[in-house]
LUMDREN-265106 format. One record per residue: residue number from 0; residue in three letters; x, z, y of N, C-alpha, C, O in turn. Coordinates in pm, whole numbers, plus 50000, padded with zeros to 5 digits. Layout:
{NUM, "Ala", {X, Z, Y}, {X, Z, Y}, {X, Z, Y}, {X, Z, Y}}
...
This chain:
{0, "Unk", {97786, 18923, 27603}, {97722, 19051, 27573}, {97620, 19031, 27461}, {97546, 18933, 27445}}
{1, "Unk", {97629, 19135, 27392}, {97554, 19122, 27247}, {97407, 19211, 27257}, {97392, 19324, 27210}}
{2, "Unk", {97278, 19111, 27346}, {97170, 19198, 27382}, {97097, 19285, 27306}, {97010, 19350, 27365}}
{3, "Unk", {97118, 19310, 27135}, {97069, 19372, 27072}, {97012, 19520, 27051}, {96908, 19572, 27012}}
{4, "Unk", {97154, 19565, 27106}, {97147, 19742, 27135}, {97058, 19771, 27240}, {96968, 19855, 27236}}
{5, "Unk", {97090, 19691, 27344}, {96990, 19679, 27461}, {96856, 19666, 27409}, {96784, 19753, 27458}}
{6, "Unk", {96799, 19594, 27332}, {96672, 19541, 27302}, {96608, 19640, 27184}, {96493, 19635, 27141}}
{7, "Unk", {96747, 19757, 27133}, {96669, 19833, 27065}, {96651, 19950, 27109}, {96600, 20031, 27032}}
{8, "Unk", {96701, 20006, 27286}, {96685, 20126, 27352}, {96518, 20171, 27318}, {96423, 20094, 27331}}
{9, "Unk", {96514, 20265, 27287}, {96363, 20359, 27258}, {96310, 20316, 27433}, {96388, 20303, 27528}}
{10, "Unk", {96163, 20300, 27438}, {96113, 20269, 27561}, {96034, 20442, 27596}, {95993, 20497, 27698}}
{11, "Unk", {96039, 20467, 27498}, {95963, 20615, 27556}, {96087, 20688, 27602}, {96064, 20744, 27709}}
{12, "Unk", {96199, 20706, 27565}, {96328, 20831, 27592}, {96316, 20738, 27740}, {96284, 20801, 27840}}
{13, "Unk", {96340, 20594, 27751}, {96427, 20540, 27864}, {96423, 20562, 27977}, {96507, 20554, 28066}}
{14, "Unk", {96267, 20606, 27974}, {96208, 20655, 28170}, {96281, 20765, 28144}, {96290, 20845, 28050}}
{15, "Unk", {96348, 20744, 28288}, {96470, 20864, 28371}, {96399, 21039, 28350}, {96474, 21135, 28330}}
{16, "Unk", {96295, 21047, 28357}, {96231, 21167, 28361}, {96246, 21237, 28187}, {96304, 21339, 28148}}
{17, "Unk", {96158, 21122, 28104}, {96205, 21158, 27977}, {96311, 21164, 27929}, {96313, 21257, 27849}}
{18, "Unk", {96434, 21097, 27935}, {96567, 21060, 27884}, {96605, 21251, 27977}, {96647, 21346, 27911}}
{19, "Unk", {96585, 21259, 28091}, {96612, 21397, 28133}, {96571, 21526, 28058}, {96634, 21629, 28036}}
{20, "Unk", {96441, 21489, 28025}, {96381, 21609, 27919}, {96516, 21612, 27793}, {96620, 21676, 27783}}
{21, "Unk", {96444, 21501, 27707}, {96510, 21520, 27586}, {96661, 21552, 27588}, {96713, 21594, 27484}}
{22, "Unk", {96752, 21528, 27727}, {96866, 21556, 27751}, {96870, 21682, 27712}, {96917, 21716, 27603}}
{23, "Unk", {96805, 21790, 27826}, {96829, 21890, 27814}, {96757, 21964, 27682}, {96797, 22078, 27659}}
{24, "Unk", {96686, 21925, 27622}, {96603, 21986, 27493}, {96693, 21975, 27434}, {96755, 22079, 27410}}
{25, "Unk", {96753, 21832, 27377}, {96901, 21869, 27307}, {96973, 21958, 27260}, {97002, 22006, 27151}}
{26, "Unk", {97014, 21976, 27445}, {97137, 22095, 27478}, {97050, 22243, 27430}, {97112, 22346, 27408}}
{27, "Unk", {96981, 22240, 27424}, {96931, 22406, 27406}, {96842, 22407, 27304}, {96769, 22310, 27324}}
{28, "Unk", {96808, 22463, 27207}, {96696, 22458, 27076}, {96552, 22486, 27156}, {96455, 22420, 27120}}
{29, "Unk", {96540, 22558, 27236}, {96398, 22555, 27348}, {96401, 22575, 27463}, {96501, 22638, 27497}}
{30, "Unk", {96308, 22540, 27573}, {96314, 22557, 27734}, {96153, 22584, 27758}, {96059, 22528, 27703}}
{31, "Unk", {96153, 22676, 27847}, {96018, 22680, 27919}, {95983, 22550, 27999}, {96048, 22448, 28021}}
{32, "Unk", {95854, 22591, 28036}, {95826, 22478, 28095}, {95865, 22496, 28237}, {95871, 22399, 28311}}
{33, "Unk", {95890, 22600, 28274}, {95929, 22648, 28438}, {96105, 22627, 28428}, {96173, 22610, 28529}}
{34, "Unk", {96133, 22630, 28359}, {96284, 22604, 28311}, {96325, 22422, 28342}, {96430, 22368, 28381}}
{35, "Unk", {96197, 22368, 28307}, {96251, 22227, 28261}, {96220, 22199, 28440}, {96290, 22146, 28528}}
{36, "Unk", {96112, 22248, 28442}, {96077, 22203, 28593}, {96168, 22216, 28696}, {96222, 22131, 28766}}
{37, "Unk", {96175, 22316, 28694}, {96301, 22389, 28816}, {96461, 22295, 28787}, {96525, 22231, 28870}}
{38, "Unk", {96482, 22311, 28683}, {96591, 22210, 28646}, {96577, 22060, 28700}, {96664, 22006, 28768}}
{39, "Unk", {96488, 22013, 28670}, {96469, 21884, 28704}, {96378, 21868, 28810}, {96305, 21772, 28782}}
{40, "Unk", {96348, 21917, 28920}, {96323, 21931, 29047}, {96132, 21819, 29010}, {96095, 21731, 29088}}
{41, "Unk", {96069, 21850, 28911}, {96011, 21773, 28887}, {95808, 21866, 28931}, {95778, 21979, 28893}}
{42, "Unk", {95738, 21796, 28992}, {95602, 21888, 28975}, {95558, 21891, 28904}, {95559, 21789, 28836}}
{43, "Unk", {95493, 21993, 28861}, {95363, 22058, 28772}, {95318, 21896, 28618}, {95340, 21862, 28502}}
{44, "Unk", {95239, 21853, 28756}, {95214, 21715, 28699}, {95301, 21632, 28609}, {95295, 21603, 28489}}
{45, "Unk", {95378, 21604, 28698}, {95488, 21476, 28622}, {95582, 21500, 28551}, {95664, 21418, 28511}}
{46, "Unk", {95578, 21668, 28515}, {95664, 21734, 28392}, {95545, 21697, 28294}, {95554, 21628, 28193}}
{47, "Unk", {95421, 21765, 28351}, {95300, 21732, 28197}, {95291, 21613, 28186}, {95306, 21579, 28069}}
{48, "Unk", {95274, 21533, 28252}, {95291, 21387, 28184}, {95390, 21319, 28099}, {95362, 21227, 28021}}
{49, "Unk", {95519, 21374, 28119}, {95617, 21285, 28040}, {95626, 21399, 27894}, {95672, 21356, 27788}}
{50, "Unk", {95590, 21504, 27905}, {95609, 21614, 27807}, {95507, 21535, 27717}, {95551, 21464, 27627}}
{51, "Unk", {95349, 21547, 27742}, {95241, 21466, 27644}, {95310, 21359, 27621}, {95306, 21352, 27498}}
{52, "Unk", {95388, 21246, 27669}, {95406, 21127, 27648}, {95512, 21158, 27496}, {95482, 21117, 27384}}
{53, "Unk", {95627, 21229, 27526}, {95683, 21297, 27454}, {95630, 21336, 27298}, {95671, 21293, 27190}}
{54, "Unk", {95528, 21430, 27326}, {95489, 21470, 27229}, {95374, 21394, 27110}, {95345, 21432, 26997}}
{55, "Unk", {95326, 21276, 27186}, {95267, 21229, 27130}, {95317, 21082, 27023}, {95266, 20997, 26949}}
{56, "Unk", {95434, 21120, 27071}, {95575, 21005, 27020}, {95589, 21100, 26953}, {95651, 21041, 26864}}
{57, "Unk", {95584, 21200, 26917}, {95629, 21306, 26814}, {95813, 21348, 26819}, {95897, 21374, 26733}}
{58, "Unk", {95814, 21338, 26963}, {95962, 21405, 26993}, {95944, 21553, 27041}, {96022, 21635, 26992}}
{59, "Unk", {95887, 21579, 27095}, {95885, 21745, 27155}, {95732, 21779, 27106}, {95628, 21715, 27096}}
{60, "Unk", {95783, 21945, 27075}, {95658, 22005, 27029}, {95646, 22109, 27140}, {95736, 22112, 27223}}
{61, "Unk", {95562, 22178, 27149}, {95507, 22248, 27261}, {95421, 22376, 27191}, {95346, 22358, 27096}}
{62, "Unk", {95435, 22461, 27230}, {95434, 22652, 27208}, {95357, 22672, 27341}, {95367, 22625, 27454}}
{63, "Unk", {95268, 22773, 27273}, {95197, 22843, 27424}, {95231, 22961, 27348}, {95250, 22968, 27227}}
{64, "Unk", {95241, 23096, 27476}, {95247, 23209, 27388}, {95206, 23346, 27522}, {95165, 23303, 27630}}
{65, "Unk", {95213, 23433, 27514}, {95239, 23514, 27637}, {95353, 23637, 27689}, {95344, 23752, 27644}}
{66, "Unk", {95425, 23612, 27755}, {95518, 23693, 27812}, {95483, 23775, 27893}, {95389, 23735, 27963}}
{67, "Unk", {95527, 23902, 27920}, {95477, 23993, 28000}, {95335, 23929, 28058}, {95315, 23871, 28164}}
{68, "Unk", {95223, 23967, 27924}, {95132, 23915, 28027}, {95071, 23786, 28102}, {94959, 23759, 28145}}
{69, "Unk", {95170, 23732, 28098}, {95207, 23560, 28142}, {95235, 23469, 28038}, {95326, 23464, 27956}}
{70, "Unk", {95114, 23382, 28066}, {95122, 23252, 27934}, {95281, 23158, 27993}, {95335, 23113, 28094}}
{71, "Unk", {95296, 23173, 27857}, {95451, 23098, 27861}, {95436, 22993, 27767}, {95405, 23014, 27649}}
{72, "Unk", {95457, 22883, 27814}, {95440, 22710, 27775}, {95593, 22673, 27716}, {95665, 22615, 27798}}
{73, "Unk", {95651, 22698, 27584}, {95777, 22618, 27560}, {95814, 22488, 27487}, {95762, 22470, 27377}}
{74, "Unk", {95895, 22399, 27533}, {95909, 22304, 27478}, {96031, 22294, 27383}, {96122, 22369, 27419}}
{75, "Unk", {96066, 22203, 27246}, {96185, 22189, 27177}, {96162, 22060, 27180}, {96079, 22004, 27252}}
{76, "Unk", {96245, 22003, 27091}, {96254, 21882, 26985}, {96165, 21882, 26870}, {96110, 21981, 26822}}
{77, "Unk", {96160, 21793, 26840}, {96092, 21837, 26686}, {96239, 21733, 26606}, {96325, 21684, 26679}}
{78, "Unk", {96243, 21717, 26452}, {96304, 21678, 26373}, {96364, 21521, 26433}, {96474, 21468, 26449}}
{79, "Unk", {96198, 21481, 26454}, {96205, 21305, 26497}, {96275, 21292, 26634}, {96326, 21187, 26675}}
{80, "Unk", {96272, 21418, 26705}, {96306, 21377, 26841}, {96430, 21426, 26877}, {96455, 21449, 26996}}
{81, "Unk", {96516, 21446, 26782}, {96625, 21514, 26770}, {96689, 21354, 26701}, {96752, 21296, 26789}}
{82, "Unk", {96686, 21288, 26588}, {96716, 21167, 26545}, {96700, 21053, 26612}, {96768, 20951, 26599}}
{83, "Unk", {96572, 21079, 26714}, {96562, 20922, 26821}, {96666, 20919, 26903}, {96734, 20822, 26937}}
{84, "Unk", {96681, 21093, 26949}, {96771, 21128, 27118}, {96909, 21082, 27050}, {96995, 21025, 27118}}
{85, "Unk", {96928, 21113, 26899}, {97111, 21091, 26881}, {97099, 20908, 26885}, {97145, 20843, 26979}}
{86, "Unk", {97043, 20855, 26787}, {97038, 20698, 26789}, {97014, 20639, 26916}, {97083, 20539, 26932}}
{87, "Unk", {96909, 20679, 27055}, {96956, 20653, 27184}, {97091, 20644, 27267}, {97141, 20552, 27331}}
{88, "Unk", {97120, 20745, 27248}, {97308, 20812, 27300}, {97370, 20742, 27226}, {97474, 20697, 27275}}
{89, "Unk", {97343, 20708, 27107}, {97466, 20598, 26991}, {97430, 20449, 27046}, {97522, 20367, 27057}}
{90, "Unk", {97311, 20418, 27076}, {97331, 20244, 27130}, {97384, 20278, 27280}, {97444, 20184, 27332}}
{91, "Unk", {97372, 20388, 27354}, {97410, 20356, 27470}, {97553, 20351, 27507}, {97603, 20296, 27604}}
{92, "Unk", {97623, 20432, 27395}, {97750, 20465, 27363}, {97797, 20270, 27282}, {97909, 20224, 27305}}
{93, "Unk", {97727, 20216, 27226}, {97767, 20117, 27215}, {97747, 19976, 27311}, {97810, 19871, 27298}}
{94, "Unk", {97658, 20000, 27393}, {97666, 19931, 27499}, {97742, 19940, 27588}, {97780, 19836, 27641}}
{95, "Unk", {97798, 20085, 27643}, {97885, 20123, 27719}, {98033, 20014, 27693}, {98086, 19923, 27757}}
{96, "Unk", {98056, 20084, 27566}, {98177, 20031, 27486}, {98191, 19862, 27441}, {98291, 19809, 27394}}
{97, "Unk", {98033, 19782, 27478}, {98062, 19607, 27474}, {98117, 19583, 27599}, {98201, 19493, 27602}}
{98, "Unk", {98085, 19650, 27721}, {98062, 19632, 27827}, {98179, 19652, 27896}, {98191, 19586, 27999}}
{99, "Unk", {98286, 19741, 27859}, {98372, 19825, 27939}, {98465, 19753, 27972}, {98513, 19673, 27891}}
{100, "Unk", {98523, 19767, 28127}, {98623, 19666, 28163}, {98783, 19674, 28090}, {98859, 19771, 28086}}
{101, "Unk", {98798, 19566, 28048}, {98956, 19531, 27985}, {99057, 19581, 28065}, {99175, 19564, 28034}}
């Protein structure tokens, strides 16, 4: 096995929580924050934590705004975090593929 791809996985996407965010940010150009939560069965807290962690890696940007009345918190990608998430999925796609049984 050729540990390289391995050794160049992004350490911020890799925690299961983040690699879940940026999954679904991906798939959709924006998500609320009650969206991401409910989706990912995740609390209050430990959505804001991996979101700042996120954002301060300069992968997700974050919108406050108000909806009926109600402050609405949304999250995207930004440029960088759209290019880390594809080059993640491409080493994992090439690790998959060193790895795969004959």
């Amino acid at each position: 096995m050729n540990p390289e791809p391995v050794l160049q996985l992004d350490r911020v996407i890799h925690e299961k929580g983040r690699l879940a965010i940026m999954s679904m940010l991906a798939a959709s150009p924006e998500l609320s924050f009650t969206e991401l939560r409910n989706a990912l069965e995740m609390t209050d807290g430990n959505l804001t934590t991996h979101i700042r962690t996120l954002q301060e890696s300069g992968y997700v940007s974050v919108s406050k705004s108000y909806a009926k009345n109600r402050r609405l918190t949304t999250c995207s990608l930004t440029a960088a975090g759209k290019k880390a998430f594809a080059t993640y999925v491409n080493l994992l796609e090439e690790i998959v593929q060193q790895n795969k049984p004959r």
